[in-house]
C-alpha positions as a Markdown table, in Angstrom:
| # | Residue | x | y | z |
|---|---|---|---|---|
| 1 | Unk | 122.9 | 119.6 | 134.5 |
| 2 | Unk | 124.4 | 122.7 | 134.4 |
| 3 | Unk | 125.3 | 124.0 | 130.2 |
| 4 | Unk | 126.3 | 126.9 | 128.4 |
| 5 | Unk | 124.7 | 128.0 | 125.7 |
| 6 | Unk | 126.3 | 128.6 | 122.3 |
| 7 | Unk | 123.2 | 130.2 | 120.7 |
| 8 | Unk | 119.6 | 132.0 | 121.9 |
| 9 | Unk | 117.3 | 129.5 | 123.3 |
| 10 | Unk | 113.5 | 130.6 | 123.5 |
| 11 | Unk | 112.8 | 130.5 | 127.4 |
| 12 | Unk | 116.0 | 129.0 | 128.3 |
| 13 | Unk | 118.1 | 132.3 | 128.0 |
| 14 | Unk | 120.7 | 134.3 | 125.6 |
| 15 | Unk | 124.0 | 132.7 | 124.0 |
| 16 | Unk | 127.1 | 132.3 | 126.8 |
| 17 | Unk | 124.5 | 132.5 | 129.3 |
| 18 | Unk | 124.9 | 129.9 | 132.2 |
| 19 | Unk | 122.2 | 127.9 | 132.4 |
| 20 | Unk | 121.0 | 124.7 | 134.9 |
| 21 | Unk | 118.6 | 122.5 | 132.6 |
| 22 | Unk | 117.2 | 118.8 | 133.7 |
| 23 | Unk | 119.9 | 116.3 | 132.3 |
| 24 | Unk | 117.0 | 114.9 | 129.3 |
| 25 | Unk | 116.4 | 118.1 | 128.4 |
| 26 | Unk | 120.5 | 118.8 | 127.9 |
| 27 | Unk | 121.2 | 115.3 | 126.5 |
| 28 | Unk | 118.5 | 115.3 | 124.1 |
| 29 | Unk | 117.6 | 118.5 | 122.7 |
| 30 | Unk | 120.3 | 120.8 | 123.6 |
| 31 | Unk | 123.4 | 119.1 | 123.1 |
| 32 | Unk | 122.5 | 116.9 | 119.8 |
| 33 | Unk | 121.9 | 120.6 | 118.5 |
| 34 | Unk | 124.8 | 122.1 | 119.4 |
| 35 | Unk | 122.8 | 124.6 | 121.2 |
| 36 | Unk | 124.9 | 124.1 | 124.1 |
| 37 | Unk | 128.0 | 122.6 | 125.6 |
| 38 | Unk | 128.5 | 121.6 | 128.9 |
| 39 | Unk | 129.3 | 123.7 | 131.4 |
| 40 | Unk | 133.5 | 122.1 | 132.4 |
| 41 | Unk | 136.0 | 124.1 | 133.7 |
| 42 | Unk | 137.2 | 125.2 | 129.9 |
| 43 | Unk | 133.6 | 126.9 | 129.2 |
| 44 | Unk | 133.2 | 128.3 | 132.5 |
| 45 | Unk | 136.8 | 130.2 | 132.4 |
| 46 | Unk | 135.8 | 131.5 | 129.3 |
| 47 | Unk | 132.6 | 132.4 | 130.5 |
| 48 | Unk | 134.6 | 134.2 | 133.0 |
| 49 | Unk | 137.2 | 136.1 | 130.7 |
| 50 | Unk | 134.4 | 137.2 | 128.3 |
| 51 | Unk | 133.0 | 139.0 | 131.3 |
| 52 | Unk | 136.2 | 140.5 | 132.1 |
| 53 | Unk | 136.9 | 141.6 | 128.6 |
| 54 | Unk | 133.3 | 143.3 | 128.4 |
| 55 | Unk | 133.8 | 145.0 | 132.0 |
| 56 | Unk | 137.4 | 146.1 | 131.0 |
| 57 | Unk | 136.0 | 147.4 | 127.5 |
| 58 | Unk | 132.9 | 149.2 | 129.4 |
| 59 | Unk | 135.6 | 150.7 | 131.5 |
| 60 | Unk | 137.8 | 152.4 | 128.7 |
| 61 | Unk | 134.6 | 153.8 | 127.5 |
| 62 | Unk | 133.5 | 155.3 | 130.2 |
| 63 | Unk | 137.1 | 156.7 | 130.9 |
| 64 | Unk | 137.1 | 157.7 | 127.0 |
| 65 | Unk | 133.9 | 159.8 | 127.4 |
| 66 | Unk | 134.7 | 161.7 | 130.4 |
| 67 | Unk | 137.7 | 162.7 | 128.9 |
| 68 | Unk | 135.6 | 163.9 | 125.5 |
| 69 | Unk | 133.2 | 165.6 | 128.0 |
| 70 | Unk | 136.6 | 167.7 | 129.6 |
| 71 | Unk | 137.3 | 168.4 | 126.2 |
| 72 | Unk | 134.2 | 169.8 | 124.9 |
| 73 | Unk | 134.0 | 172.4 | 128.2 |
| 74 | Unk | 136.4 | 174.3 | 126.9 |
| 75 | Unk | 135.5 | 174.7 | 123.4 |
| 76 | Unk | 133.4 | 177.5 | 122.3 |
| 77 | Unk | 132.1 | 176.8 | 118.1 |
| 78 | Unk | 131.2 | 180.4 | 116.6 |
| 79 | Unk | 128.3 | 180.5 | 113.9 |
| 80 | Unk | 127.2 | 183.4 | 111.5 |
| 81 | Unk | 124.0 | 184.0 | 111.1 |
| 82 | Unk | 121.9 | 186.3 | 108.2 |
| 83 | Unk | 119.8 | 189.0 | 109.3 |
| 84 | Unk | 116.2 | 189.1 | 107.8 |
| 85 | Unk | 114.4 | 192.6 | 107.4 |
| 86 | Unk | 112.2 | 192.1 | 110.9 |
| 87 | Unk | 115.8 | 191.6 | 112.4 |
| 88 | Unk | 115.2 | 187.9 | 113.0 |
| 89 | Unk | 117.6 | 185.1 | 111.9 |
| 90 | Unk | 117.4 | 183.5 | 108.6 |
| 91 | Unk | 117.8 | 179.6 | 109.0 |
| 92 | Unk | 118.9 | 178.0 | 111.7 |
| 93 | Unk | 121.8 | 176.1 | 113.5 |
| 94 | Unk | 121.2 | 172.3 | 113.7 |
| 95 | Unk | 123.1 | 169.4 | 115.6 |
| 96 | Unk | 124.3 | 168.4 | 111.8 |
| 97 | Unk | 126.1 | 172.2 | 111.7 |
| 98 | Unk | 127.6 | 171.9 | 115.2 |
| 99 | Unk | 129.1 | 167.7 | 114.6 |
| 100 | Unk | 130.6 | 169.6 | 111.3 |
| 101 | Unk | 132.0 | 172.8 | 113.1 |
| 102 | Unk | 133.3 | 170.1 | 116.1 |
| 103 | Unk | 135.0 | 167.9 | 113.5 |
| 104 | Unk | 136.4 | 170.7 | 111.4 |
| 105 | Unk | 137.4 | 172.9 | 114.4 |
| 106 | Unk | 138.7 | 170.3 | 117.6 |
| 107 | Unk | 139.2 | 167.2 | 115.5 |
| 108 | Unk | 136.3 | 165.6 | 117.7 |
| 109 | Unk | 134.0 | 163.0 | 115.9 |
| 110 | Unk | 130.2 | 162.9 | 117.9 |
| 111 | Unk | 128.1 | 161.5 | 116.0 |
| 112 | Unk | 124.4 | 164.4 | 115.3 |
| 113 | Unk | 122.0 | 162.1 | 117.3 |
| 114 | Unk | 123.7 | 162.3 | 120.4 |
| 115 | Unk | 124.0 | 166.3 | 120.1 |
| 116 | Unk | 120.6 | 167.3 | 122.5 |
| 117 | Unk | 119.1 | 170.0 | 120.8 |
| 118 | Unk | 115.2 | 170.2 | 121.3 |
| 119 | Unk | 114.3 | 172.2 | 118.2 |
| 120 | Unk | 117.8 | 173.7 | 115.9 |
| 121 | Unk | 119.3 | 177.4 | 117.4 |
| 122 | Unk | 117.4 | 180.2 | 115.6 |
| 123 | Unk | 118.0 | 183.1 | 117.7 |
| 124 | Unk | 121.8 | 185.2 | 117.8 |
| 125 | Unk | 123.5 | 184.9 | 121.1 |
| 126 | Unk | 125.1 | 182.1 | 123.4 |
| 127 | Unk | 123.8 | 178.5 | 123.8 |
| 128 | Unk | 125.2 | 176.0 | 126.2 |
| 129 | Unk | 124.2 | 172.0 | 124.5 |
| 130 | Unk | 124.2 | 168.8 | 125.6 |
| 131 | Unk | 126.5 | 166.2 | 124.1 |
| 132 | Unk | 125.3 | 162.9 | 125.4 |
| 133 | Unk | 128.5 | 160.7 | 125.0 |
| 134 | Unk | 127.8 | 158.0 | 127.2 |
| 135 | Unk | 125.1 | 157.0 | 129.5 |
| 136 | Unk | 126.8 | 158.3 | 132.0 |
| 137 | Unk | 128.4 | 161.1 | 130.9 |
| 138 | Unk | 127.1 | 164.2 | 129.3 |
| 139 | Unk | 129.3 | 167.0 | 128.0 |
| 140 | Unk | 128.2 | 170.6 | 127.2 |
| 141 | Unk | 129.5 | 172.3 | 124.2 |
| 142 | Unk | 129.1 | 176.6 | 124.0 |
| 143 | Unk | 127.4 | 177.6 | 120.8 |
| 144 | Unk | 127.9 | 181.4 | 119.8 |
| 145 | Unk | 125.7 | 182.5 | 116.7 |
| 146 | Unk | 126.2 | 186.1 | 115.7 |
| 147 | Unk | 124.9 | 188.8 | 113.1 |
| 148 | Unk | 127.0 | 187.9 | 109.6 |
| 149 | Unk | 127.9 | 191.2 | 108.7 |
């Protein structure tokens, strides 16, 4: 018999999920519980539309990112640095500092984590990073940190 499921069933497979059980197994477990309904026209067309909907949505995202990642080419965010006595930087540049700069500077909201930095910036001078926006889509951001006079 072939149900949907309305929750998780251990082994069986995840809630919406269409599944083909024996017709005991249905009858006497699943369906007493309301762990699954059968599978009628009704369940499967909205089997069907919630697929839709989640392509659709997975779609604008995608669509949503590369446009962010367009965006973020062309935008250059300038930092000032201090100048220790050995003629090193004092601190450092972090992905928190450049999601604060975006945000203040392009009105673009990226959340620190998915700014790629291996270790923060703490040298003067030009720095392409990796924005990671999507799984898909990575945009690079130019960093310019110079001497704070």
């Amino acid at each position: 018999m072939k149900v949907v499921l309305t929750q998780d069933v251990k082994s069986q497979g995840k809630k919406g999920q269409l599944i083909d059980v024996s017709d005991g197994y249905a009858r006497n477990f699943l369906l007493p519980r309301k762990l699954a309904v059968i599978a009628d026209n009704k369940a499967l067309n909205e089997i069907k539309g919630r697929e839709e909907s989640e392509k659709h949505r997975a779609e604008v995202e995608l669509a949503a990112a590369k446009d962010a990642a367009a965006k973020l080419e062309s935008i250059m965010l300038m930092f000032k640095g201090r100048v220790g006595a050995d003629g090193f930087m004092l601190g450092s540049v972090t992905s928190k500092d450049i999601a604060e700069q975006l945000k203040a500077t392009a009105d673009i909201t990226v959340d620190k984590r998915k700014i790629q930095l291996a270790s923060p910036i703490k040298a003067f001078g030009k720095t392409v990073v990796d924005v990671k926006l999507h799984a898909d889509v990575i945009g690079k951001i130019t960093v310019v940190v110079t001497e704070e006079k």
